[in-house]
C-alpha positions as CSV (number, residue, x, y, z in Angstrom):
1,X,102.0,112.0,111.5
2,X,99.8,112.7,114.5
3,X,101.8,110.2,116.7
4,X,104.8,111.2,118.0
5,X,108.3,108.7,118.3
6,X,107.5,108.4,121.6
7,X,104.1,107.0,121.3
8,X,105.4,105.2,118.4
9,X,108.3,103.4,120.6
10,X,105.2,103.3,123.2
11,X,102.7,100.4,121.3
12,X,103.8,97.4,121.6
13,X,105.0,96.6,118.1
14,X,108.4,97.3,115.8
15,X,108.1,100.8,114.2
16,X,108.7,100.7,110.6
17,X,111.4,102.6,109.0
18,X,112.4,103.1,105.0
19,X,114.7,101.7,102.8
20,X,117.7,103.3,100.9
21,X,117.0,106.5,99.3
22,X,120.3,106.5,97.1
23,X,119.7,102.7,95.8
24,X,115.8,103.6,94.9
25,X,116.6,107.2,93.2
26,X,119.3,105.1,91.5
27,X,116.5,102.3,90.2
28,X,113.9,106.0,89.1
29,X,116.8,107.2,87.1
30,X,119.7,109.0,89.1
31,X,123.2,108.4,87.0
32,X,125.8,106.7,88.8
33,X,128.5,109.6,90.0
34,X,125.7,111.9,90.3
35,X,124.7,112.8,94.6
36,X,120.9,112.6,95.5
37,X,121.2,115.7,97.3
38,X,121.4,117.0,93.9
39,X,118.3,116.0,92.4
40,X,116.7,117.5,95.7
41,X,117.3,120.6,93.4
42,X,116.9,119.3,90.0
43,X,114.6,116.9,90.3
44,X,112.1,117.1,93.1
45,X,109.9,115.2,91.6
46,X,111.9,112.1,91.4
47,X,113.1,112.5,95.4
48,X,109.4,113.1,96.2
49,X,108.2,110.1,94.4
50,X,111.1,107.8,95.9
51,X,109.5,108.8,99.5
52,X,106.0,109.1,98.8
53,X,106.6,105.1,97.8
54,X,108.1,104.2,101.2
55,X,105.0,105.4,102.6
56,X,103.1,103.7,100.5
57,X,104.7,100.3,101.1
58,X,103.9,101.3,105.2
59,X,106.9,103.1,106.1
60,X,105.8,104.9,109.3
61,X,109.2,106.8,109.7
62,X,111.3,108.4,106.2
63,X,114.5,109.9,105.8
64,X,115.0,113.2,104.4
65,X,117.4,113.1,100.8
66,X,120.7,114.3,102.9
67,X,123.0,112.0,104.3
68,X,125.9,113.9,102.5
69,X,123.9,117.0,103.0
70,X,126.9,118.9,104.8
71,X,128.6,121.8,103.2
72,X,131.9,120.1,104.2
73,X,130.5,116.9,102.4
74,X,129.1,119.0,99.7
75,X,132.4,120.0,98.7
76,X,132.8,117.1,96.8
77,X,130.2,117.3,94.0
78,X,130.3,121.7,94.0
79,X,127.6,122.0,96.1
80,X,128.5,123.8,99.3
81,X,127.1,126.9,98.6
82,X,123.6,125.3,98.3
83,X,124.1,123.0,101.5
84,X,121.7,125.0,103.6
85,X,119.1,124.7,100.5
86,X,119.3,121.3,99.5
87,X,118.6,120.2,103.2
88,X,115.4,122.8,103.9
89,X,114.2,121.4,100.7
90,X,114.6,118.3,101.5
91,X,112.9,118.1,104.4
92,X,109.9,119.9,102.8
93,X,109.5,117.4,100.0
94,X,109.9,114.5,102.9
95,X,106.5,116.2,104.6
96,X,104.6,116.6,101.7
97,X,105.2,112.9,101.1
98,X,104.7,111.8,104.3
99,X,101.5,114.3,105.1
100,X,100.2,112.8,108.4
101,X,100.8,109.4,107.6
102,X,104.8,109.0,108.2
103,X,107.3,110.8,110.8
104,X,110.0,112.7,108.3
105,X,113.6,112.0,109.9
106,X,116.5,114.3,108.9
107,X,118.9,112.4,107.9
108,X,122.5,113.2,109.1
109,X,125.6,111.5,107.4
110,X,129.4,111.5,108.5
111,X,131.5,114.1,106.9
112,X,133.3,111.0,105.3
113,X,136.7,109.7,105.0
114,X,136.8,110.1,109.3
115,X,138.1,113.6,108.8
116,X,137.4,114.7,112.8
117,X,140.2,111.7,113.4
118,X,142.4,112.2,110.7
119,X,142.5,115.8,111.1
120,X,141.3,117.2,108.0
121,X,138.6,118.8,110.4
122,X,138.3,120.6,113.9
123,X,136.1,119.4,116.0
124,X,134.5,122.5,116.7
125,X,134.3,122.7,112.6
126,X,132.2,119.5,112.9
127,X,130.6,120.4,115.4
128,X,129.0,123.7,113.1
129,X,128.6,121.9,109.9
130,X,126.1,119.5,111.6
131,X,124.4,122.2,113.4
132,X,124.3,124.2,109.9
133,X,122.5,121.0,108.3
134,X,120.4,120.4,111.8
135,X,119.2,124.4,111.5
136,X,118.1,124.1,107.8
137,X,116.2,120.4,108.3
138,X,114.8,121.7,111.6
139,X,113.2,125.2,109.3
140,X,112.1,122.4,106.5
141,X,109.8,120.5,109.4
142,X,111.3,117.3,110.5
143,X,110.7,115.4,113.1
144,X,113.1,113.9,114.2
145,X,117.4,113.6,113.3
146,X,118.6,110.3,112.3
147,X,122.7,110.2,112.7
148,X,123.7,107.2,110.4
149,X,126.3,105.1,108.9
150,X,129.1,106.2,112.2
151,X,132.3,104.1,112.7
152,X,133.8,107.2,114.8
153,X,133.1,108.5,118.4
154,X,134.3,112.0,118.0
155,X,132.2,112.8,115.0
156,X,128.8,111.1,116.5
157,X,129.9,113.0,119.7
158,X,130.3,116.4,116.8
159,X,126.8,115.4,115.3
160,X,124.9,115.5,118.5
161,X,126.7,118.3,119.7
162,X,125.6,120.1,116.9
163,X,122.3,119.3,116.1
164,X,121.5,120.1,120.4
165,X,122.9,124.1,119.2
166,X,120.1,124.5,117.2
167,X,116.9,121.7,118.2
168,X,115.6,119.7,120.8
169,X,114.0,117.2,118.8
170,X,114.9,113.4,119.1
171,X,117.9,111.7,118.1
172,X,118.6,108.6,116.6
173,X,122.2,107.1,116.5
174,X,122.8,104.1,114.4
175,X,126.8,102.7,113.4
176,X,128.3,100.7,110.7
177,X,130.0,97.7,111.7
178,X,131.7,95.0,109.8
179,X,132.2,91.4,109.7
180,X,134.6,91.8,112.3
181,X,132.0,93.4,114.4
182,X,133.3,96.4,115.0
183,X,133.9,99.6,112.9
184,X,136.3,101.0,110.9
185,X,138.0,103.1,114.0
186,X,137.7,99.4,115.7
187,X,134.9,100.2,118.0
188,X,132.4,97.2,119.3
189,X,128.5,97.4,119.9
190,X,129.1,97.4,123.0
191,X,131.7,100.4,123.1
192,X,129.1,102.5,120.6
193,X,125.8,101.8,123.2
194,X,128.4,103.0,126.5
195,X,128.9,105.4,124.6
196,X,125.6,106.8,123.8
197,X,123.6,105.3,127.3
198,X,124.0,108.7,128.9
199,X,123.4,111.5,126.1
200,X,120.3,111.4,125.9
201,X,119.5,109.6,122.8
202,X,116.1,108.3,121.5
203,X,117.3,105.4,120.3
204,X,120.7,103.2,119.2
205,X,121.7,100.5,116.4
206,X,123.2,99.9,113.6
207,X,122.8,100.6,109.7
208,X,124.6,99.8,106.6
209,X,127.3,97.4,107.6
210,X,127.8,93.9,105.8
211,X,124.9,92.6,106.0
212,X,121.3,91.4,107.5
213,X,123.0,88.0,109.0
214,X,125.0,89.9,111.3
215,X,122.6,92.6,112.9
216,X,121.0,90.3,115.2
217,X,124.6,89.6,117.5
218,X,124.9,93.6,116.8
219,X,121.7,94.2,118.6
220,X,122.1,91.9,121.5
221,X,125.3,93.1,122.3
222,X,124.0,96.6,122.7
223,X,120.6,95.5,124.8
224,X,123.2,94.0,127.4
225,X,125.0,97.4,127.3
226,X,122.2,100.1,127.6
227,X,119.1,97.8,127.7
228,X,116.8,100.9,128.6
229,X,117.9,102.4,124.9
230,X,115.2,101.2,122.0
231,X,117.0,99.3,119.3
232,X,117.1,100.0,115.5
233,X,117.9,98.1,113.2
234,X,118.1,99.0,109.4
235,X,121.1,96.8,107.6
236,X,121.9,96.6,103.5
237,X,120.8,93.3,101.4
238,X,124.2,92.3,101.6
239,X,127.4,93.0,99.7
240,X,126.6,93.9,96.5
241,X,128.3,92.7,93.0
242,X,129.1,95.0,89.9
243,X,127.0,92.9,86.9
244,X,127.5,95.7,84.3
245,X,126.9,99.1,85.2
246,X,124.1,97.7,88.0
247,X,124.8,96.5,91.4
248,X,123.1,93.1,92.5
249,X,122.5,92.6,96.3
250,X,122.1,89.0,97.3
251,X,119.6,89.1,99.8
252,X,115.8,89.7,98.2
253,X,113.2,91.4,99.9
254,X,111.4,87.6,100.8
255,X,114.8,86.8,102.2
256,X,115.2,90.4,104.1
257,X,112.0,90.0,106.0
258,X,112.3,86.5,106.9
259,X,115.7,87.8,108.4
260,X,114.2,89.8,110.3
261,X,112.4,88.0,112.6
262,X,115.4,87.2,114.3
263,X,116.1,91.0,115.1
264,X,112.0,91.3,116.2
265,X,112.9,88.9,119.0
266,X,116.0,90.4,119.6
267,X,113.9,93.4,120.7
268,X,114.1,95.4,118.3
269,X,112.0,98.4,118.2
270,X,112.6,100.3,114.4
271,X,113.3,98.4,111.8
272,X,113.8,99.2,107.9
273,X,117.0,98.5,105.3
274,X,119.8,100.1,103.4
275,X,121.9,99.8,100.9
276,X,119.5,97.7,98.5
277,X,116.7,98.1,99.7
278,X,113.4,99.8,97.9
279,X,110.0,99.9,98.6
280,X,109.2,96.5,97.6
281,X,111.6,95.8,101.1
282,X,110.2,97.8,103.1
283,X,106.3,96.2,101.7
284,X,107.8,92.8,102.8
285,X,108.6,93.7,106.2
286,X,105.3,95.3,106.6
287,X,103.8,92.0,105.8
288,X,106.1,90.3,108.2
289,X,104.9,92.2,110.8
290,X,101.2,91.8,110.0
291,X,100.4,94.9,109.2
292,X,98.8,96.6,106.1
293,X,100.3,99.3,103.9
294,X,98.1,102.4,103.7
295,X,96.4,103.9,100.2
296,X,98.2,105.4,97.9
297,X,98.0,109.2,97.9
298,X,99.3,112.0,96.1
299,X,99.9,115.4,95.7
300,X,101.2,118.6,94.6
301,X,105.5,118.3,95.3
302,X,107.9,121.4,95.5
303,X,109.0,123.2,91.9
């Protein structure tokens, strides 16, 4: 894209973010137990597809395929070895999707299962696996780093750490937080945006969590904390239930959009989904905010 985040954050309109890589790959095919990272390898096609058609439906902003894209997080489906692939790949694929029409974000997961708090991990050890997975995202050409999906402050504290060894392109921070409003290390809104008012972060929010209904008290809370700090705001379609061997989220893409109005006038400034969400989301918030989707275009992906 020609513009940059900060002349994105700079018009005076909601920038608009993707939808939920995982739950789309799942809907093109993926089997359930199987990681997206590793159709980045075996499947390029399929991950390039699943982001071409957030563009598509007007996604100015897309994720790279790598939210469990650590070597630490890698362990668990045998691909460590390959971490530093996967995530150059998939940052590669991301730009040839987006071309000039979308910024490509790399998307940065937690290690999972808190292991910086627990103790299953250093903190310096975090602190390398994210710049590992910053350094290969950075050489595939994103834009941007996206650190979603956090419930802990030592590991967002290890992300950024990490990804500053290597780049000094924007950051993103966005936390999971439940019905209880806080997350699962028992931190509040307002802790997560004091947290994050001084280092020098593009933008705070929330992702994920239980739901569109609860964002909006999220996001208010945060603007009284840091209210200098541009607010994202990308939840699931609600809590999903197991019909079969599919997952069925409550909240359709109508529903989603109408939702969120209430987070436009909360001020936020990015906006997109989760856990649920696909294109056909992501088309209905477009509308919502009066814009229109650009062409479809395609071309040649990665082999």
């Amino acid at each position: 894209m020609s513009l940059t985040l900060e002349q994105l954050l700079a018009q005076n309109r909601p920038i608009l973010y993707d939808g939920a890589t995982g739950t789309f790959l799942r809907k093109l095919g993926l089997p359930r137990g199987v990681a997206p990272e590793r159709w980045v390898l075996d499947n390029a096609g399929m991950v390039f597809a699943a982001a071409e058609a957030y563009v598509n439906a007007g996604a100015q902003m897309i994720l790279t395929c790598t939210f469990g894209g650590t070597a630490f997080r890698l362990r668990d489906v045998g691909l460590e070895r390959r971490a530093y692939e996967i995530n150059r790949l998939a940052a590669q694929i991301a730009r040839q999707a987006a071309r000039d029409r979308a910024l490509v974000v790399g998307d940065i997961g937690p290690l999972g299962y808190l292991p910086v708090t627990l103790g299953a991990i250093s903190y310096n050890d975090a602190v390398n696996q994210f710049a590992e997975q910053a350094q290969a995202l950075a050489e595939g050409g994103v834009n941007l780093f996206h650190i979603e999906t956090m419930n802990d402050f030592k590991e967002v504290r290890a992300a950024i750490a990490g990804i500053r060894q290597v780049s000094t392109l924007p950051i993103l921070v966005t936390w999971s937080f439940s019905e209880q409003g806080k997350t699962l290390t028992g931190i509040t809104p307002a802790q997560a945006a004091r947290e994050l008012a001084g280092l020098n972060i593009a933008a705070i929010g929330a992702n994920c969590g239980s739901g569109p209904w609860e964002i909006t008290n999220i996001l208010r809370e945060m603007q009284r904390v840091a209210p200098t700090l541009p607010l994202i705001a990308k939840p699931n379609a609600g809590t999903p239930e197991h019909r079969g061997a599919d997952l069925i989220y409550p909240v359709d893409a109508a529903r989603f959009a109408l939702l969120a109005r209430d987070w436009i006038r909360a001020g936020v400034k990015i906006i997109g989904g989760c856990c649920g969400t696909t294109p056909e989301y992501i088309a209905a918030l477009n509308a919502e905010l009066g814009n229109t989707a650009p062409p479809a275009h395609r071309q040649q992906v990665i082999q």
